[in-house]
C-alpha positions in Angstrom: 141.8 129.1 21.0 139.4 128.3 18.1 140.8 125.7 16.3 138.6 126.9 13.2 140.1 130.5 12.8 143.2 130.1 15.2 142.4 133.3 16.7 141.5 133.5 20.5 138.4 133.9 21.4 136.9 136.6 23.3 133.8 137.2 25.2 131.9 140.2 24.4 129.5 141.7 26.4 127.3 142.4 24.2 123.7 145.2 25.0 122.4 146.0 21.5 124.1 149.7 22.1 126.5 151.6 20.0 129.3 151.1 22.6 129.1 147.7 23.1 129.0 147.1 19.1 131.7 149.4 19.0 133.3 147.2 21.4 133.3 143.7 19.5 134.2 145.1 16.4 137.7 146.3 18.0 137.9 143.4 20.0 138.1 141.5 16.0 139.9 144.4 14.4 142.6 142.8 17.4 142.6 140.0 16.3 140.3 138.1 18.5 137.6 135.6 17.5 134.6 137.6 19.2 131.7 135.5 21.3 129.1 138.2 22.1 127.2 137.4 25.3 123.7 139.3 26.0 122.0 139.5 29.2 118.3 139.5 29.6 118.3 141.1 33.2 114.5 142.7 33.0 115.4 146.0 31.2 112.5 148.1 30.6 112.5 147.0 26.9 113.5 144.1 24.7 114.6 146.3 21.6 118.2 146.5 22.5 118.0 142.4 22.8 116.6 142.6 19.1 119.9 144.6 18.3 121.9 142.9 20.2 120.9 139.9 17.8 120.8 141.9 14.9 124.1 143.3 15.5 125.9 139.9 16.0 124.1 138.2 12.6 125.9 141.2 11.0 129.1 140.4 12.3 128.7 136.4 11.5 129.3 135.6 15.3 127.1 133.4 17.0 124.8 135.1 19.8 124.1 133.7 23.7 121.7 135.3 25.8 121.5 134.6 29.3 118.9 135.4 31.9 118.8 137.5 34.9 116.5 139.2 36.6 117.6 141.8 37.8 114.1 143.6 38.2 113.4 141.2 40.9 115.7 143.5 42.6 114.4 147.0 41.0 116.1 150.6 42.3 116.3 151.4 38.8 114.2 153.4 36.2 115.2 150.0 33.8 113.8 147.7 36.0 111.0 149.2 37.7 107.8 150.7 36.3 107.2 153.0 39.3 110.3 154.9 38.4 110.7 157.5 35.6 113.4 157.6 33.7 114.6 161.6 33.7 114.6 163.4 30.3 116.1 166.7 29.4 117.7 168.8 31.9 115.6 166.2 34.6 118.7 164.0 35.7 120.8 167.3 36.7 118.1 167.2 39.9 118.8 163.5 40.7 122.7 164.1 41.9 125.5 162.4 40.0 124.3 158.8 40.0 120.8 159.1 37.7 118.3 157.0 38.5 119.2 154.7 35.6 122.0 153.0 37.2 121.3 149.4 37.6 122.2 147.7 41.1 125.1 145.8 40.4 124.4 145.0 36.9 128.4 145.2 35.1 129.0 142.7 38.0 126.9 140.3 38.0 127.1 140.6 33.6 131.0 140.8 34.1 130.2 137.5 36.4 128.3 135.9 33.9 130.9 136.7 31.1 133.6 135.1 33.3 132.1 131.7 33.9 130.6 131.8 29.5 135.3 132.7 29.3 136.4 130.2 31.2 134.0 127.3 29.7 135.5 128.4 26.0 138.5 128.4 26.8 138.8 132.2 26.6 141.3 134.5 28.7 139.8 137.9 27.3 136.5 139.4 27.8 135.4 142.8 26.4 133.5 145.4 27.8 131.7 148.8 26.5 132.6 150.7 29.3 133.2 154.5 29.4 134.5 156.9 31.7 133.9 160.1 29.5 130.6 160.8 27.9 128.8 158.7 30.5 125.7 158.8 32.8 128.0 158.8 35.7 127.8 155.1 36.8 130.6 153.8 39.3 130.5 150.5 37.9 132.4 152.3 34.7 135.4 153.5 35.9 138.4 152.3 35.5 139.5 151.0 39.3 136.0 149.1 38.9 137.5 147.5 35.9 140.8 146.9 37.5 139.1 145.4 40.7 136.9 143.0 39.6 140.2 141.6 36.8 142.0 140.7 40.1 139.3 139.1 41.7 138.3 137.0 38.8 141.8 135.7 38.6 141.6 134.7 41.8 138.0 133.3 41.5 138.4 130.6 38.6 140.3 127.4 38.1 141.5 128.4 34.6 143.2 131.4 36.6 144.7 129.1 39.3 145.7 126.6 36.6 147.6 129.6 35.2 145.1 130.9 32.4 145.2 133.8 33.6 141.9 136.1 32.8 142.3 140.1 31.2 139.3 142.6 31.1 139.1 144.9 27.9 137.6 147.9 28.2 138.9 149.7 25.0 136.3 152.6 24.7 137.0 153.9 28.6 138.7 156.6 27.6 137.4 157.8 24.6 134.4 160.2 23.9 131.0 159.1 22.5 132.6 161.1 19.2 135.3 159.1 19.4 133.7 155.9 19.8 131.5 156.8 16.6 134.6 157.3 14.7 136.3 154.0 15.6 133.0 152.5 14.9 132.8 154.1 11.7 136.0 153.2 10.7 135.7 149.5 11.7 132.2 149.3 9.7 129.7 149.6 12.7 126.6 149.7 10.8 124.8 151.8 14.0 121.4 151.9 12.4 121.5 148.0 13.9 122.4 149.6 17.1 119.6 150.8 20.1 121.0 153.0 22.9 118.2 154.7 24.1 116.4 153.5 27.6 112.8 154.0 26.7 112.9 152.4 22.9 109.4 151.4 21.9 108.9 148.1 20.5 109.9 148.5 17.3 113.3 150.0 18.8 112.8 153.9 18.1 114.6 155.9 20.3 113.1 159.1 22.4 115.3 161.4 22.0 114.7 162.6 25.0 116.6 160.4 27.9 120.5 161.1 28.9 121.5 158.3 26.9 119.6 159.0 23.5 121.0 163.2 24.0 124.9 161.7 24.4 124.3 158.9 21.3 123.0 162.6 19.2 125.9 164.7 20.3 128.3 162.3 20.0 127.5 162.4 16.2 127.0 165.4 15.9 130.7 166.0 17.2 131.7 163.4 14.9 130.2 164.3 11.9 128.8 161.2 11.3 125.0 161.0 9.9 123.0 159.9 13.2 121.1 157.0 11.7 119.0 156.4 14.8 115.0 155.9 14.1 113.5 158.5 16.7 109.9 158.0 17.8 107.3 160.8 16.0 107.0 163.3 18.7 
């Protein structure tokens, strides 16, 4: 509990992407003092680090980042240079699991978001997950989720002292049109926000990669102005 604001506090995983922002600003509209925790795991670009700051100074929440290097590992088109990430129809050849997926990153950020918890003091942590409008990652579904709550109550001492730990996930069910909505509604400011996975430097999306074509659609189907900066093409 946060003695300042009396509100519990909550960790908030926290990418610099509209679902993630989306995420914190319902994890406050709860009533929970949000702590937003980014990880710096070797992603392809540091833009959606830059929003990730840009989005917590917006909110008035204090901002850790945490490293990880998760392209020591590679497998990914984020964390390797000798793979492509697929645009257009591309990713309909690669089989349901696009190359994008990251080797065990919501774990090991879900890890890292557990130990940041229980040093606060906090029994809640938030995550941007989504099981609709997705890329198809198994490390966003629901029984994921549901696994890794029980084995973080059995992994800490808060848990065992009887603090017991719960996993937010308030997007998984919602469409990226949805999650715009809520957003909207909650006062996302989205042009703060970078979703896509090949952002140049100064954060412009492609609008070409899986993720950048579900952020368009999404408000599109909301009919909410897209205020994403695309790169000139």
């Amino acid at each position: 509990m946060n003695a300042a604001s009396q509100k519990p506090l909550a960790v908030v995983l926290l990418s610099g992407g509209l679902d993630s922002a989306t995420a914190m600003a319902m994890a406050r509209d709860d009533g929970f003092d949000p702590r937003p925790l980014a990880v710096d795991y070797g992603q392809r670009h540091s833009s959606e680090l830059k929003a990730a700051a840009r989005v917590a100074e917006a909110a008035g929440v204090p901002l850790k980042v945490l490293p990880m290097d998760l392209r020591a590992i590679g497998g990914s088109a984020l964390t390797a240079d000798d793979i492509d990430v697929p645009e257009g129809e591309a990713r309909e050849e690669l089989g349901d699991i696009p190359v994008t997926y990251v080797p065990a990153r919501n774990t090991v950020m879900l890890s890292l978001a557990l130990g940041y918890a229980e040093v606060l003091g906090a029994g809640d942590i938030f995550i941007g997950v989504n099981a609709v409008d997705y890329s198809g990652y198994p490390d966003c579904r629901p029984e994921f989720i549901e696994a890794y709550e029980a084995m973080a109550n059995l992994a800490t001492k808060a848990a065992v002292e009887g603090r017991k730990l719960s996993i937010h996930t308030p997007l998984i069910d919602l469409t990226k049109a949805e999650i715009i909505a809520e957003g909207t509604r909650l006062g996302v400011d989205y042009s703060l926000t970078v979703s896509c996975y090949q952002a140049d430097p100064e954060g412009r999306a492609c609008g070409r990669c899986d993720s950048c074509q579900i952020r368009r659609a999404g408000f599109e189907a909301a009919a909410v102005p897209d205020p994403t900066r695309y790169q000139q093409t």
